[in-house]
C-alpha positions in Angstrom: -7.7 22.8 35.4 -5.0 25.1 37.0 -3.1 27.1 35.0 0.1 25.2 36.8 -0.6 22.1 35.7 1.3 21.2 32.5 1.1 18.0 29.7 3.1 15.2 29.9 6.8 15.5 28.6 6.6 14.1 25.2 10.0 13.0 23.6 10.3 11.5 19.9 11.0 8.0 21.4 8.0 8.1 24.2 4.7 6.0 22.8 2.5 7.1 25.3 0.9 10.3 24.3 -0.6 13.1 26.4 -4.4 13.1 26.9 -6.5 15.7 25.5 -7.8 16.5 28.9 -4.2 18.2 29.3 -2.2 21.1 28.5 -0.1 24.1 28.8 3.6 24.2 28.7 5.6 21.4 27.1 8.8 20.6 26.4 9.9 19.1 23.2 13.0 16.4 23.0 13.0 15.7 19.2 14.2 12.4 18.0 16.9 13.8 15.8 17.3 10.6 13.6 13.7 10.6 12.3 14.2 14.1 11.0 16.9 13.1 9.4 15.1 10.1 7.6 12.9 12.1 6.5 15.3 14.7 5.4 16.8 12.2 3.5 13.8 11.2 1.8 12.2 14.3 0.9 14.5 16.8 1.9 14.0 19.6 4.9 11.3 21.9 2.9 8.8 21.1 5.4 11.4 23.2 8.3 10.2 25.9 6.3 6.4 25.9 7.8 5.2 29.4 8.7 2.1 27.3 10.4 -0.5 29.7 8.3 -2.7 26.9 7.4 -3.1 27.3 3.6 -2.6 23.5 3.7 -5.8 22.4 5.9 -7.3 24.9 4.8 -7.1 23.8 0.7 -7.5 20.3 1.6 -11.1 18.7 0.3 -10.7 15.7 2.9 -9.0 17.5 5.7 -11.2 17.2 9.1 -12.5 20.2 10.3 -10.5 19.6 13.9 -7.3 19.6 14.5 -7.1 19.2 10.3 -4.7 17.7 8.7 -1.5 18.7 7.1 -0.9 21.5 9.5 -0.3 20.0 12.5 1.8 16.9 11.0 4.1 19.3 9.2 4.9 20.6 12.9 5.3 17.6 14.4 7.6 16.4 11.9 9.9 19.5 12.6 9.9 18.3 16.0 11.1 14.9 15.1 7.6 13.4 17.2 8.3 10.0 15.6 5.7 8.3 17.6 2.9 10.9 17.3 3.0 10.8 13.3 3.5 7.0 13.8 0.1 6.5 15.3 -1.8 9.6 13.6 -4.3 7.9 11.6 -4.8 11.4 9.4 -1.3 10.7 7.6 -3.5 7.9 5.9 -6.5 9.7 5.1 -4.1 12.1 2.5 -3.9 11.1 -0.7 -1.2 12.8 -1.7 -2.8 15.0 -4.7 -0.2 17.9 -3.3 -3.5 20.5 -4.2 -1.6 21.6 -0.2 1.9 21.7 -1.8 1.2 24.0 -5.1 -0.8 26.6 -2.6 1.9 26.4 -0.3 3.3 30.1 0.6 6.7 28.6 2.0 7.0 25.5 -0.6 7.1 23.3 2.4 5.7 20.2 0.5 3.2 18.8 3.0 2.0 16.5 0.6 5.5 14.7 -0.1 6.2 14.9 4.4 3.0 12.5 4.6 3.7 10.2 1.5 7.3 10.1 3.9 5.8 9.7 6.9 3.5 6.8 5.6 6.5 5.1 4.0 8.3 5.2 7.3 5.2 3.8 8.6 4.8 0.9 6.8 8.5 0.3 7.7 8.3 1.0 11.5 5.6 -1.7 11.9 6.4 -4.5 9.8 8.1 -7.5 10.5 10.7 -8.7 9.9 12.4 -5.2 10.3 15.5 -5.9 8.3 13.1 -7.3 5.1 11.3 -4.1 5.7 14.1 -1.7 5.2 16.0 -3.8 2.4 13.2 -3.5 0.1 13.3 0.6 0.7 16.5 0.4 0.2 17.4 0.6 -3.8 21.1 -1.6 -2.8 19.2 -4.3 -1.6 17.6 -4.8 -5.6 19.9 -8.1 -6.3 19.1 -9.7 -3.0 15.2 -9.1 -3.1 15.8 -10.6 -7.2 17.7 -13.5 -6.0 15.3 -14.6 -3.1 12.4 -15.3 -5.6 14.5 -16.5 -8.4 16.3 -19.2 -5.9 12.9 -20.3 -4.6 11.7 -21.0 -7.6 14.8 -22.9 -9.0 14.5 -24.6 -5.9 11.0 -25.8 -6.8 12.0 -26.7 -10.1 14.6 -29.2 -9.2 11.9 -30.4 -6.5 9.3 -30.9 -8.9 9.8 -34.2 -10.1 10.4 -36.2 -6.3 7.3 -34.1 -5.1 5.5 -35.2 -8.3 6.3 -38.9 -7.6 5.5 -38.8 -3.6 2.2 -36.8 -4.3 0.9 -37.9 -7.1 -0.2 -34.5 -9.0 0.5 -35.4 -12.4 -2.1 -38.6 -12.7 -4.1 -38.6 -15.7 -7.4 -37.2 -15.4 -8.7 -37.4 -19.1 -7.9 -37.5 -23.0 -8.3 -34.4 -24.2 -4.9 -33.0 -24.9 -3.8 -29.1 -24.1 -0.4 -27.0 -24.6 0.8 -26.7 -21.6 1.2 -22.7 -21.0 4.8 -23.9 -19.6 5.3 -27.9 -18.7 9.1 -27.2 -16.5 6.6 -25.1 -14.3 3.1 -27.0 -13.9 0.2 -25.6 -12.1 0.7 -27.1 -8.8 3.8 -26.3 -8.3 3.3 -22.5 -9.1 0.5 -22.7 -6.9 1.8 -24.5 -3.9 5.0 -22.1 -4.2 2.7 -19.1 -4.1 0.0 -20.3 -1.6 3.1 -21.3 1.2 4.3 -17.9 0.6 1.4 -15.9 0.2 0.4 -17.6 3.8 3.8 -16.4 5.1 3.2 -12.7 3.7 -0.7 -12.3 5.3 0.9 -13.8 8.7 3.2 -11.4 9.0 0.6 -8.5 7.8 -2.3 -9.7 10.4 -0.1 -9.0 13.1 1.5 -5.8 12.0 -2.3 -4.1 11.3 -3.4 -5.5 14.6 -0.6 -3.3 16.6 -1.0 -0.4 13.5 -4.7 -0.4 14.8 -4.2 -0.5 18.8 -1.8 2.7 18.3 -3.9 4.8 16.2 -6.9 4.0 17.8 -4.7 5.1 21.6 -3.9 8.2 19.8 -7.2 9.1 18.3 -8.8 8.5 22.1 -6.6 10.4 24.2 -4.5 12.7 21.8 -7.9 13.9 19.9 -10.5 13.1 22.5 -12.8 11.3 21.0 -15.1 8.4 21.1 -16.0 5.6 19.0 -19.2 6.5 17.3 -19.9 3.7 15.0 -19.2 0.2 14.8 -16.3 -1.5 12.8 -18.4 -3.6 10.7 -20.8 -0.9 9.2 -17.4 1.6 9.4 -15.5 -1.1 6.8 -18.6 -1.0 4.5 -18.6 2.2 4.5 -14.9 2.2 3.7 -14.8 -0.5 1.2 -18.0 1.3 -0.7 -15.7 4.7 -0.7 -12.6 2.7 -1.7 -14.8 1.5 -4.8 -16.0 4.2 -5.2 -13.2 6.4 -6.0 -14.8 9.3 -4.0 -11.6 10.7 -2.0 -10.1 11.5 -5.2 -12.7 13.5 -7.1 -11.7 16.1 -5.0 -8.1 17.1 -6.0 -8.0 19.3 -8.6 -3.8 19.9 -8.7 -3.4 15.6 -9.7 -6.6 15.3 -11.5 -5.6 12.5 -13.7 -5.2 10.4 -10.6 -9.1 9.7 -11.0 -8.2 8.1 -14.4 -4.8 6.3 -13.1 -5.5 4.6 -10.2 -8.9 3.1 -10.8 -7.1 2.1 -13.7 -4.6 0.3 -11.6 -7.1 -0.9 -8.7 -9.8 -2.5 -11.2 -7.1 -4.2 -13.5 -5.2 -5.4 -10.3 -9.0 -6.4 -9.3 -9.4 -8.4 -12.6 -6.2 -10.2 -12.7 -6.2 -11.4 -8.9 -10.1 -12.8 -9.6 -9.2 -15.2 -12.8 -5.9 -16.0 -10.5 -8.2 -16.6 -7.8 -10.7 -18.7 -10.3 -7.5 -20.9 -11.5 -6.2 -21.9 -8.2 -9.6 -23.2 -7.4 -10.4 -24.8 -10.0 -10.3 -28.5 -8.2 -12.7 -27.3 -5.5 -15.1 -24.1 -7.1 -18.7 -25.3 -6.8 -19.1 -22.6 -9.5 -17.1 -24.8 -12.5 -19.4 -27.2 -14.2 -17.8 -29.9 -16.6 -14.3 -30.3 -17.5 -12.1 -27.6 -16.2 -9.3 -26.6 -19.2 -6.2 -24.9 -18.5 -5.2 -22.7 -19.5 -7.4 -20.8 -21.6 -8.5 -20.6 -25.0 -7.5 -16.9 -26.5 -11.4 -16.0 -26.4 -12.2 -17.4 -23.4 -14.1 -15.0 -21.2 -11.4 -15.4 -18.0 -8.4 -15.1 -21.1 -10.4 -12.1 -22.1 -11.0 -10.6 -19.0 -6.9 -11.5 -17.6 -5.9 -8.9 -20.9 -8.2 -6.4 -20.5 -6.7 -6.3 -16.6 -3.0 -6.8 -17.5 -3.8 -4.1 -20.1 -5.5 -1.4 -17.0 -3.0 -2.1 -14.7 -0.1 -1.1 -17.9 -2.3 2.1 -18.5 -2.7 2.8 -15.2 1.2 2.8 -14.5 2.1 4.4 -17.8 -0.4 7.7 -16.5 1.2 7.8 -13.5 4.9 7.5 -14.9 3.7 10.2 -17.2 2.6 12.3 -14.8 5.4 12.4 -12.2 8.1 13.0 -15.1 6.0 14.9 -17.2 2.7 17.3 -15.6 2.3 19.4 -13.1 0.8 17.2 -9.9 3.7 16.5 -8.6 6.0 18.7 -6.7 8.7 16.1 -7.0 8.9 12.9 -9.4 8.7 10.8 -6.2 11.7 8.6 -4.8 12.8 5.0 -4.5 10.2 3.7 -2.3 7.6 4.7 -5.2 9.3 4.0 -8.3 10.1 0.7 -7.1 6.2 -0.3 -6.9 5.3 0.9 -10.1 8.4 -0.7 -11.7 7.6 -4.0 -10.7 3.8 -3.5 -11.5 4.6 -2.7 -14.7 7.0 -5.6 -15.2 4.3 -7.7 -13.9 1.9 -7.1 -16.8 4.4 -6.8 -19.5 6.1 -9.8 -19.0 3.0 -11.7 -18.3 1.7 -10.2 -22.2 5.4 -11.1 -23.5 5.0 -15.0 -22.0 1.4 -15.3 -23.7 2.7 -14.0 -27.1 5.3 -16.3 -27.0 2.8 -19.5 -26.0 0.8 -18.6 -28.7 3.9 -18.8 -31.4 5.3 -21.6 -29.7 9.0 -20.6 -29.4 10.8 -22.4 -27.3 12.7 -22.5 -24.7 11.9 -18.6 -25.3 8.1 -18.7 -23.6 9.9 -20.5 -20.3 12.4 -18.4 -19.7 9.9 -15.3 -19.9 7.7 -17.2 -17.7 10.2 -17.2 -15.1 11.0 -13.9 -14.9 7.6 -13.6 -14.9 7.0 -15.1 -11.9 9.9 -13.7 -10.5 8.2 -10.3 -10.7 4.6 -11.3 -9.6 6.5 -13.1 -6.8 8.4 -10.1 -5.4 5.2 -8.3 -5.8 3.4 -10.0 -3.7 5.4 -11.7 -1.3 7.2 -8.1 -0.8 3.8 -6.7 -0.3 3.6 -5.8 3.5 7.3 -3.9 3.0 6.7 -1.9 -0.5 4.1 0.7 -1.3 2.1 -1.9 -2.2 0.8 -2.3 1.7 -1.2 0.7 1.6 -4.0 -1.3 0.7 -3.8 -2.6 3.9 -2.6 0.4 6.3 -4.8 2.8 4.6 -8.2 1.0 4.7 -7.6 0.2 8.3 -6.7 3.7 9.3 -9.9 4.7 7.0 -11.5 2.3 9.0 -10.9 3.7 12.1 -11.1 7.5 10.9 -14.7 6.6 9.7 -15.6 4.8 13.1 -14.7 7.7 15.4 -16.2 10.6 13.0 -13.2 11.2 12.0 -13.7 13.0 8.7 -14.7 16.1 6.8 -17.5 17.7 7.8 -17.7 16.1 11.6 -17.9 18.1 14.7 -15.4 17.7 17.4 -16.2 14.7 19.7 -15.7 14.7 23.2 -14.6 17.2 26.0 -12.2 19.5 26.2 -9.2 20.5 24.0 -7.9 18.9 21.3 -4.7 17.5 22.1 -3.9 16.8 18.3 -4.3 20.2 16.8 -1.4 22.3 16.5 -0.3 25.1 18.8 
């Protein structure tokens, strides 16, 4: 290639990137806004990058290519929104800041990619304006209300939709407490199926256009070439997700390989006996009478409490550690205090309803059961918005990353320059 030619103008609002078959000159129009979002969120330490590369160079899962945070913390300085937006390296950090307690400049790389990914999750969901209310700590009443008004409307529904349908027929003698007779189990569960249907709608279609952008930018910013399928790439993934691997590695947030399998498995536990609950009318697996809700020593009662009690554990570590040890350059903002909040909240009340079933105060064990579901409502159906959607972004972007080599200890793929790395 001549030394005259020169790579595509890239601007902070252009999507199409230059090809890694280009290069030389180039002119840099930053899109001032996004800095400033960031700014906002984490400050403007990461302006501060001397581009040494202590970061890649610390970092146990960084790529040895164009590694990762290095050439993000550049790009964020100038403000290439849509480059970071599409870089599927942003999601293979896990954000145990090992980068940002090396760091000679304290330019926090580790906190500039938890940013970026937040802003990520809010660039490509829809609705928009859901996405930014619920990163946005004024919009708390509102995204309160909208669950709470649903189910209220359900409740003074219940009894026409009981009549027209027919849920409530007898189906035997045996008599059983109800865990909360104003909210019966098909109500709860038609309310949460409509709406769960709603939320993974909305989520198929933002990963599908997540997907098509990094996998443009790994081909023709990087260079490289799909070299394994999608299939075997997702088991793969899913075995390494399991697995806990990625964060046996850090050594700066340690306690992270207690916390968050703590988290993930309770989370794991609770959604299965949810799971084997809302199927109990069609689960070839249930022989015999099917009794709800459980007897205390029931194996699905025992296994919801040891989850609800992971999940509380898990939180509580992680609380501990971002106001109290030493893994964290900062204590986080908003966006992840929020999740963990109403995690928490989720288990507690959900151990504060049993309690009171079990002592049979009344109307003391409703009212708890509907903040309850309040909370495991804005959990979930505020999933694709919150932190809560990296269990989607990331284990497509991990996907993807595994598909095209893209991870430590892979050569380069393809020919000529990489178009990611940073100048």
């Amino acid at each position: 290639m001549k030394d005259t030619e020169t790579r595509p103008r890239q601007t902070g609002q252009e999507t199409a990137p230059a090809t890694a078959a280009c290069y030389g000159p180039l002119l840099v129009e930053p899109d001032l806004p996004f800095i400033r979002t960031i700014g906002s969120r984490i400050g403007d330490s990461f302006t501060r990058c001397m581009q040494c590369g202590t970061c890649a160079a610390t970092c146990s899962l960084s790529p040895e290519s164009a590694a990762f945070p290095r050439k993000e913390v550049i790009w964020a300085a100038w403000g290439w929104k849509q480059r970071l937006l599409s870089d599927a390296d942003v999601w293979l950090c896990y954000q145990c800041n090992d980068c940002s307690t090396r760091c000679p400049r304290g330019a926090h790389p580790g906190d500039l990619l938890a940013a970026i990914r937040q802003e990520c999750i809010i660039h490509y969901a829809r609705p928009g304006f859901l996405a930014r209310w619920v990163n946005d700590i004024r919009y708390i009443p509102v995204l309160l209300a909208i669950p709470a008004l649903v189910l209220a409307l359900a409740l003074k529904l219940r009894d026409p939709l009981d009549a027209l349908l027919g849920f409530s027929a007898r189906s035997g003698d045996r008599i059983v407490y109800a865990y909360s007779s104003p909210f019966p189990h098909w109500l709860i569960n038609g309310v949460f199926f409509l709406a769960l249907l709603l939320v993974l709608t909305t989520v198929v279609f933002s990963i599908r256009r997540f997907w098509r952008h990094m996998k443009c930018s790994l081909e023709k910013d990087f260079g490289l070439k799909q070299v394994r399928g999608v299939w075997p790439s997702l088991g793969a993934t899913v075995k390494n997700i399991f697995a806990h691997h990625n964060f046996s590695g850090c050594t700066t947030a340690h306690i992270r390989y207690l916390s968050h399998p703590l988290t993930f498995f309770g989370f794991l536990a609770l959604s299965a006996v949810t799971i084997w609950v809302i199927t109990a009318g069609i689960n070839p697996l249930i022989k015999g009478e099917f009794i709800y809700p459980f007897a205390f020593w029931s194996p699905w009662k025992v296994l919801a409490n040891l989850g609800g009690l992971a999940v509380a554990a898990g939180c509580v570590l992680t609380i501990r550690e971002r106001l109290f040890g030493t893994a964290y350059n900062t204590a986080g903002n908003y966006y992840d205090w929020s999740f963990l909040i109403t995690l928490i909240l989720v288990a507690l009340t959900g151990f504060a309803t049993e309690v009171l079933h079990y002592f049979r105060m009344e109307p003391h064990r409703h009212v708890m059961y509907f903040g309850h579901l309040v909370f495991v409502f804005a959990l979930l159906v505020y999933m694709p918005y919150s932190k809560f959607a990296h269990i989607f972004y990331r284990t497509t972007a991990l996907v993807l990353a595994e598909s095209f080599g893209r991870k430590k200890g892979v050569p380069p793929l393809g020919d000529g320059p990489r178009g990611g790395a940073a100048p």
